[in-house]
N, C-alpha and C positions, 0 to 999 in steps of 0.2 A: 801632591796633586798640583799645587802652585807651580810645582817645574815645567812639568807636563804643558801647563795651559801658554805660560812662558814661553817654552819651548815653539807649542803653536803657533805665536805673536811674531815670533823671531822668524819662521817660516813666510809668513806673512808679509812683514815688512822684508824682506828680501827679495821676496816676487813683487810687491810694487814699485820696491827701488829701481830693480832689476827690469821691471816693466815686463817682464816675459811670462805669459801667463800660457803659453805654447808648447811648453817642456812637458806636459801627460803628469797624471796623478802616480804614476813610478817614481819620477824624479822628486816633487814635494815628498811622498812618504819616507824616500830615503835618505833626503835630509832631513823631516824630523825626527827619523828613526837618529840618527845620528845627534842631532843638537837634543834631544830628550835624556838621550845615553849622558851624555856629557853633561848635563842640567843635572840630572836625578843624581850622577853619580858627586857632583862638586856641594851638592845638596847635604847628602851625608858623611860627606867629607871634612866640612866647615868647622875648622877648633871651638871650642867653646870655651865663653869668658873674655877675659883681655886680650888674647892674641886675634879672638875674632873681632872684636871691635876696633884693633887697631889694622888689619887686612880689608875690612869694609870702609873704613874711612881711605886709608891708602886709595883703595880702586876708586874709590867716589873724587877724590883727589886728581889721580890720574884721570879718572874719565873727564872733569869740568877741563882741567888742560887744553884735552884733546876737541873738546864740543867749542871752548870760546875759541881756542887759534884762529877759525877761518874770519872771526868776527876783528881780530885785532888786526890780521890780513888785511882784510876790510878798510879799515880804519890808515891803516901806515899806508895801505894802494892809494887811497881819496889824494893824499898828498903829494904823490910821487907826478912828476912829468912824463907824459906819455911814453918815453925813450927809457925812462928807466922802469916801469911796468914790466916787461918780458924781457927781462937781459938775464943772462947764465953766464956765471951764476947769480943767484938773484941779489937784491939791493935792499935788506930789513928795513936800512934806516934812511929817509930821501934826503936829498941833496939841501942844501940850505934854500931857501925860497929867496928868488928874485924880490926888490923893493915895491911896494905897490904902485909908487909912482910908474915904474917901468910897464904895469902890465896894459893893453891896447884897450881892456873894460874898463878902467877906471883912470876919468882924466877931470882936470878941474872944472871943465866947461858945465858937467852936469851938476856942479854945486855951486 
């Protein structure tokens, strides 16, 4: 039954990601006829014992990956100079930072 309700949640957040709530009750039923199939079925599918506990931790692994990336995005953009923000292909690691004294914010007069 957990899958099921699952299944529902995933319907769910997909239309409000999605923002489309205009697509007619046809369209939700048949994707979660469809994400339920695939729930119920991966449900009793799932090895028992050690191989499942090392396949759950695996996806748990890979899913943190995938949820922090945009936050380290986040983090490596703060640094980068505007030029190198949208450049293709893109620039992981930013450029060495200019001296402070060089930048036009900070000069000795306000200290």
């Amino acid at each position: 039954m957990i899958f099921l309700e699952l299944a529902a949640l995933a319907v769910i957040a997909m239309a409000v990601t999605l923002g489309r709530f205009d697509q007619g009750a046809a369209f939700f039923l048949a994707l979660f006829g469809v994400i339920a199939t695939v729930a119920t079925a991966a449900g009793f599918a799932l090895p028992k014992g050690m191989g499942a506990s090392v396949a759950v931790h695996g996806m748990l692994v890979f899913g943190s990956v995938i949820f922090v990336f945009p936050f380290v995005w986040l983090a490596g953009t703060s640094f980068k100079y505007p030029e190198e923000i949208v450049v293709y292909p893109p620039k992981w690691i930013p450029s060495a930072p200019h001296a402070v004294a060089q930048s036009p914010y900070v000069s000795a007069e306000l200290y």
